[in-house]
C-alpha positions as CSV (number, residue, x, y, z in Angstrom):
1,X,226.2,328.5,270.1
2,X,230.0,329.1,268.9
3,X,229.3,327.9,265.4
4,X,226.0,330.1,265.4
5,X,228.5,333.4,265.9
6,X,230.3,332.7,263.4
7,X,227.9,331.7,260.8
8,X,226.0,335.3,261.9
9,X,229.0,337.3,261.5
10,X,228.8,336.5,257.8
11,X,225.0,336.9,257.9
12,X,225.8,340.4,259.0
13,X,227.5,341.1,255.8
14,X,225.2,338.9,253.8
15,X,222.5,341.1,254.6
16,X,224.0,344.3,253.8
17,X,224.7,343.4,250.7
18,X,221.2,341.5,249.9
19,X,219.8,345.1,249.9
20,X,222.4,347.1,248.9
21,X,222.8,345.1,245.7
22,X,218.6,345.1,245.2
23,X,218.4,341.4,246.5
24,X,221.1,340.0,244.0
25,X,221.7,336.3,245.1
26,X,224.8,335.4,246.8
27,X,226.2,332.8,248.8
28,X,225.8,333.7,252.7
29,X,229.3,332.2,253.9
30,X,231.5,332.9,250.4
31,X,229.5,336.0,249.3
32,X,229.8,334.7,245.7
33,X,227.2,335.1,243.2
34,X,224.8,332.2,243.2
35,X,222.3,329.9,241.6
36,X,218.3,330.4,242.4
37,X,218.1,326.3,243.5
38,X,221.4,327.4,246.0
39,X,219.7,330.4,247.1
40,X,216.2,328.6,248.1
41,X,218.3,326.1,250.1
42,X,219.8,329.0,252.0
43,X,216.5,330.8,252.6
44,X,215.7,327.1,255.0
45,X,218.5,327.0,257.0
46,X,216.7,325.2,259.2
47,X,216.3,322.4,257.0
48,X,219.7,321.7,255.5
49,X,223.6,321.6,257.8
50,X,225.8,323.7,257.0
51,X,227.5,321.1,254.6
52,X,224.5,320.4,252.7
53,X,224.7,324.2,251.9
54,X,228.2,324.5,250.8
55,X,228.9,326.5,247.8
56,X,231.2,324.6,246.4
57,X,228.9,321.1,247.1
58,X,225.7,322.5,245.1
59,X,226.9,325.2,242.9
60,X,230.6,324.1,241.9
61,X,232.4,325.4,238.7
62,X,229.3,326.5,237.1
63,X,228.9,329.7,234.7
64,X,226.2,331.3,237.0
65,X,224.2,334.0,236.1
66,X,223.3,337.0,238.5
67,X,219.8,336.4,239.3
68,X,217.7,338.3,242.0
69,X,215.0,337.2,244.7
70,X,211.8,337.1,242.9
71,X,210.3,339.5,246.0
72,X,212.3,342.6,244.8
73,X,211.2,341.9,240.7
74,X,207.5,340.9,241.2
75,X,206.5,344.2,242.9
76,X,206.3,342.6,246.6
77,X,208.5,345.6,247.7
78,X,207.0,348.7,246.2
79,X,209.9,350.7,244.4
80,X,212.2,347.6,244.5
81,X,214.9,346.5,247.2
82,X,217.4,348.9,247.2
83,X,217.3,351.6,250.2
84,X,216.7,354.6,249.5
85,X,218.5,355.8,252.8
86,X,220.2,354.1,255.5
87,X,219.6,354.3,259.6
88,X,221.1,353.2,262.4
89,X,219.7,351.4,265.4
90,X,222.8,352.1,267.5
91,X,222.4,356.3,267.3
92,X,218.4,356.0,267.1
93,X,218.4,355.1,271.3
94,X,221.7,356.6,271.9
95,X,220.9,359.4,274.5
96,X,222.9,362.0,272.5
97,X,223.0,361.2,268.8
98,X,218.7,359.8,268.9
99,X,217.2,362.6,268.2
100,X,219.1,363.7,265.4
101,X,218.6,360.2,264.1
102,X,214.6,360.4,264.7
103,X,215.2,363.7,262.2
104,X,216.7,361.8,259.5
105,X,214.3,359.5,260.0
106,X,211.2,361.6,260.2
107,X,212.8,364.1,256.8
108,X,212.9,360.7,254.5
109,X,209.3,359.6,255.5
110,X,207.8,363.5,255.5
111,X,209.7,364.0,251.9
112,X,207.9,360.6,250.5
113,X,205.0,361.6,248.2
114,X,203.1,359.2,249.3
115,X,202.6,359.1,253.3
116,X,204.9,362.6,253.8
117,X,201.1,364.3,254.4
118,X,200.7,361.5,257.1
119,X,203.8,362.7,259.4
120,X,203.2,364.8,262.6
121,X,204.6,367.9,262.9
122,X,208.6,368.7,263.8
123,X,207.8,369.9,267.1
124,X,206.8,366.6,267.8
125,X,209.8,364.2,266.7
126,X,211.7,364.9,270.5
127,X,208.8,364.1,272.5
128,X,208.1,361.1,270.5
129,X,212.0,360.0,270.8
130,X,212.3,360.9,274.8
131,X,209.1,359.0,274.9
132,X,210.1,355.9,273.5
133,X,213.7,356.0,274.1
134,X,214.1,357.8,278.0
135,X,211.3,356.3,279.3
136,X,211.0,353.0,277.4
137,X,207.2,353.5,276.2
138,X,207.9,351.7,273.3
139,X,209.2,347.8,272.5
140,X,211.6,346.8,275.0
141,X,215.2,347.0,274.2
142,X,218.2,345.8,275.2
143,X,218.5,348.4,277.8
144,X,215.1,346.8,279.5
145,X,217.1,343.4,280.0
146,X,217.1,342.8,283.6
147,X,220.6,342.7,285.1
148,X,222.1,342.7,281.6
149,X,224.1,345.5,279.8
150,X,225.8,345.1,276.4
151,X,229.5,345.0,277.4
152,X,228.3,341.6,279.5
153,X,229.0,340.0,276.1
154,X,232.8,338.7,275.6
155,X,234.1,337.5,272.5
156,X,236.9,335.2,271.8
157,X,240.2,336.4,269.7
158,X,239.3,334.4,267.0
159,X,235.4,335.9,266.8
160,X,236.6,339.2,267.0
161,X,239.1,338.8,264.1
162,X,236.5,337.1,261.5
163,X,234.2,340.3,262.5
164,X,236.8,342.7,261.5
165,X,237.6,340.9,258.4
166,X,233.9,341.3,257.2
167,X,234.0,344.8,258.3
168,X,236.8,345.3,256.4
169,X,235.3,343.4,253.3
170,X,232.5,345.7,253.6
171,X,234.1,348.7,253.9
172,X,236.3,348.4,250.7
173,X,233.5,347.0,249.1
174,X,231.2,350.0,249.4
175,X,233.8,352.8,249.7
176,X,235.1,351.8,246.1
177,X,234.2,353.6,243.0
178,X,231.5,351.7,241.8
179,X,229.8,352.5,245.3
180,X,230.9,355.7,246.7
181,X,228.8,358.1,244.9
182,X,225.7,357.1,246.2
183,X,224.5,358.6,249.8
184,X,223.2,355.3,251.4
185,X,227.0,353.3,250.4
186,X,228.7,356.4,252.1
187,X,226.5,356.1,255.2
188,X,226.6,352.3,255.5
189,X,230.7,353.3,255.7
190,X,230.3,355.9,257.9
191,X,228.3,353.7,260.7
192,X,230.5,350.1,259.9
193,X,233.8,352.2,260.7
194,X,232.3,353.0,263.8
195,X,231.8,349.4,264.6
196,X,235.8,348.4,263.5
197,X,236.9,351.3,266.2
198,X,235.0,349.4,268.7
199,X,235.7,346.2,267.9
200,X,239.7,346.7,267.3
201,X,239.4,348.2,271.0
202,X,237.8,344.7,272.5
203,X,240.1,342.6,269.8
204,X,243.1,344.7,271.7
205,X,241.4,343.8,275.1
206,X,240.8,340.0,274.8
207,X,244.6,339.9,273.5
208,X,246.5,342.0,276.7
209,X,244.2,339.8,279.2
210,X,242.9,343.5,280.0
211,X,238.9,341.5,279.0
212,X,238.9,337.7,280.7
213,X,236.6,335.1,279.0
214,X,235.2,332.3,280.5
215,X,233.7,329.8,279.4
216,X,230.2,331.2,279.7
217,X,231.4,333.9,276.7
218,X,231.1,333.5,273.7
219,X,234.0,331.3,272.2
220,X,235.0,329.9,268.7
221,X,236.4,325.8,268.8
222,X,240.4,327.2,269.2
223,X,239.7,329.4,272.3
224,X,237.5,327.1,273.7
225,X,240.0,324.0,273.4
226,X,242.7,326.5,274.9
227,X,240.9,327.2,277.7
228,X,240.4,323.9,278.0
229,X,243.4,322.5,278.0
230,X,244.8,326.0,280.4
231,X,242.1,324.9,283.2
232,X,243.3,321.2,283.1
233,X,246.9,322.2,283.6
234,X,246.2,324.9,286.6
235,X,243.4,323.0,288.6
236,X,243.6,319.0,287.1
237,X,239.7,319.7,286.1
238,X,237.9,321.9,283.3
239,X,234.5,323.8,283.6
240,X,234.8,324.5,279.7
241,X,233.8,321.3,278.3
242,X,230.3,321.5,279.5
243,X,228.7,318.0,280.1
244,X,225.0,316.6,280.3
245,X,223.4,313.5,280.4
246,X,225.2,310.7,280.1
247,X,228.2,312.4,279.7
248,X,227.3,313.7,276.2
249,X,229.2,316.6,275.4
250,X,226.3,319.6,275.4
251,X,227.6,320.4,271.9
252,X,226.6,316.9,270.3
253,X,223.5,317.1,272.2
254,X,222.2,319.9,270.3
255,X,223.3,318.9,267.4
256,X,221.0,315.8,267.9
257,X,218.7,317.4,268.9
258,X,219.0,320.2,265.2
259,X,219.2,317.1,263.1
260,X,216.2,315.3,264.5
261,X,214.4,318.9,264.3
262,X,215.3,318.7,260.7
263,X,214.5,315.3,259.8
264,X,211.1,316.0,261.6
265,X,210.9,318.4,258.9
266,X,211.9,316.5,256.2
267,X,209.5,314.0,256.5
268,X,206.9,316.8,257.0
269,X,207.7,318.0,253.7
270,X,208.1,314.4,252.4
271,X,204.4,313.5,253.6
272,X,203.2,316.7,252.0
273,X,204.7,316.0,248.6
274,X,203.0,312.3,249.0
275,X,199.7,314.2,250.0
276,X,199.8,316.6,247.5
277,X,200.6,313.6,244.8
278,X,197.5,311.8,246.2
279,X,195.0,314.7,245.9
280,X,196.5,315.0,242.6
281,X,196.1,312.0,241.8
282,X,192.3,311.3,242.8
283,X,191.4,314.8,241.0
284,X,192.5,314.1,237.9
285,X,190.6,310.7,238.0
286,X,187.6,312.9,239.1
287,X,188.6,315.0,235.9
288,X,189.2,312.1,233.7
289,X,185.7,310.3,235.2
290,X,184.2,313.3,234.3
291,X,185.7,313.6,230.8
292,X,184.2,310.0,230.1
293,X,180.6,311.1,231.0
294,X,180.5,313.8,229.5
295,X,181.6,312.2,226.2
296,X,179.1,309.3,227.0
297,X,176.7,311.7,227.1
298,X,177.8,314.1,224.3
299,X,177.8,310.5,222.4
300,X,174.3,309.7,223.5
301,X,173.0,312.5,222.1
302,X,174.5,312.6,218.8
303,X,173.2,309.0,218.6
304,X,169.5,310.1,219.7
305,X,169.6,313.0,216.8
306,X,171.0,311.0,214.3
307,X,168.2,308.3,215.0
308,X,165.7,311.6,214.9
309,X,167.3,312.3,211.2
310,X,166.7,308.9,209.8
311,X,163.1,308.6,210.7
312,X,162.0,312.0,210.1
313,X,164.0,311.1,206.8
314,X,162.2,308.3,206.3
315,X,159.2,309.3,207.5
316,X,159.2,312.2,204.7
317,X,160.7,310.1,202.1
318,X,157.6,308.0,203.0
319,X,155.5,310.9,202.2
320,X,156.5,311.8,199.1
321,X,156.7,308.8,197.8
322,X,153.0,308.4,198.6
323,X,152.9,311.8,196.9
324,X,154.0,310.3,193.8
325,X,152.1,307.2,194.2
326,X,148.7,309.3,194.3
327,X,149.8,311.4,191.1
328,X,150.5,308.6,189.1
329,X,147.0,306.9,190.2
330,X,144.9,310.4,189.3
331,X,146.9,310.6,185.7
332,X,146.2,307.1,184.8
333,X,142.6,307.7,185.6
334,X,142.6,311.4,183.8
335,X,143.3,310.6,180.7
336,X,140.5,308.1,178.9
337,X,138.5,311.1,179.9
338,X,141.1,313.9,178.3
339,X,141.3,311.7,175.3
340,X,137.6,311.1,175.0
341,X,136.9,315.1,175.6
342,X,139.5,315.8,172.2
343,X,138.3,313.7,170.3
């Protein structure tokens, strides 16, 4: 679970980017511009580890070449991926700032050519938000998780600090000049300083002691291992270092348990490919059985009308022979009489 925080703090970023830049390919945990054969790897992250997927493993010193994902070229997303405005989750079931957001959001769809005639009428866009929001009519959100409430969630020191430092990386990134003249970089700004303030408040808290973790929070490997090691010392025993079954450390379990999910899917994969090579395979002897007859046939036929040729040649060779034959015989009986009748 530690290693999935910190793989989804840079997934946070990575996705920003993704449409932001119109689905440019980059590396999830570098950002760096990558290759398309990189790039399909990281779209199955459930079949490769996270060293399998290492930039420097698969792409290396190559020249790469900006490339984008084929779903934002081919037409798949009508108008391409870039956003033509930006929202945010957080204000849209805030009690005070969702309606306003539910405006925005209401203004980009009624000013869109193509559905705008579609979109109820402005007196309608609170009742709609109080209805989904206030009274939870709509899909359940975190505010409908039983005996749960955001601020439930701790973070260790060293979780908090990698968030801010993609924070930070986004917020120079799209507050620079090649960004900052285009309304959706200025709001994506606007909402991630939002989210610094509050994290640099819980950073702050985790450091004084003013927010304890345990180890049922959320912790990288270092605060983990401190805790650890600060149990051991105060009570001679540790409740960090969870273990299961055979006292395997609940860690390595699921990583077993990932890796035999992946190989599972390897050798889906691998006894597709073989099934795929077989039906292959037995078509195109279909194909090629096919090919045969038909030139069997084709041959069969040119055989039968050439045999037709030579007899009806013969046949008419025959006749005019016996054409000639007859002639002659008439002629040579013809002429005693023509010569008798001059002289």
């Amino acid at each position: 679970r530690d290693e999935r925080v910190m793989e989804e703090i840079h997934w946070y970023g990575w996705f920003i980017d993704y449409w932001m830049e119109g689905g440019l390919m980059r590396d999830i945990f570098t950002h760096k511009i990558t290759t398309p054969k990189h790039w399909g790897m990281l779209m199955q992250p459930t079949i490769y580890t996270r060293a399998e997927l290492d930039y420097d493993r698969v792409v290396g010193d190559q020249v790469v070449t900006p490339s984008y994902d084929p779903h934002c070229t081919n037409g798949d997303v009508s108008g391409g991926c870039k956003p033509i405005a930006v929202v945010s989750a957080e204000k849209l079931r805030d009690f005070d700032e969702g309606p306003e957001e539910t405006a925005f959001i209401a203004n980009i769809l009624k000013n869109d050519d193509r559905i705008g005639q579609y979109v109820i009428a402005p007196e309608a866009w609170n009742c709609i938000w109080k209805e989904l929001i206030q009274r939870g009519k709509g899909l359940r959100t975190v505010y409908q998780r039983p005996g749960f409430v955001e601020d439930d969630y701790n973070f260790s020191r060293e979780m908090l600090e990698e968030m801010m430092k993609e924070l930070n990386r986004l917020i120079d990134k799209y507050s620079g000049s090649a960004w900052n003249s285009k309304p959706t970089a200025n709001r994506i700004v606007a909402l991630l300083k939002v989210h610094r303030t509050q994290i640099k408040k819980e950073l702050g808290d985790v450091i004084s002691g003013r927010r304890k973790l345990t180890s049922k929070d959320f912790l990288g490997p270092e605060e983990r291992r401190r805790l650890q090691v600060k149990e051991e010392e105060e009570t001679g025993n540790s409740t960090v270092s969870w273990k299961g079954k055979n006292n395997k450390d609940s860690v390595e379990y699921f990583n077993d348990l990932e890796h035999k999910a992946r190989a599972e899917k390897r050798k889906k994969r691998r006894d597709a490919r073989v099934k795929k090579r077989v039906e292959e395979r037995r078509e195109a002897r279909k194909l090629e059985q096919n090919r045969t007859r038909v030139e069997g046939d084709a041959s069969r036929v040119k055989d039968g009308e050439t045999r037709a040729l030579v007899a009806n040649k013969t046949k008419v060779e025959g006749g005019v022979r016996r054409l000639k034959d007859d002639g002659t015989r008439k002629t040579d009986v013809d002429m005693p009489k023509r010569k008798r009748m001059t002289e």
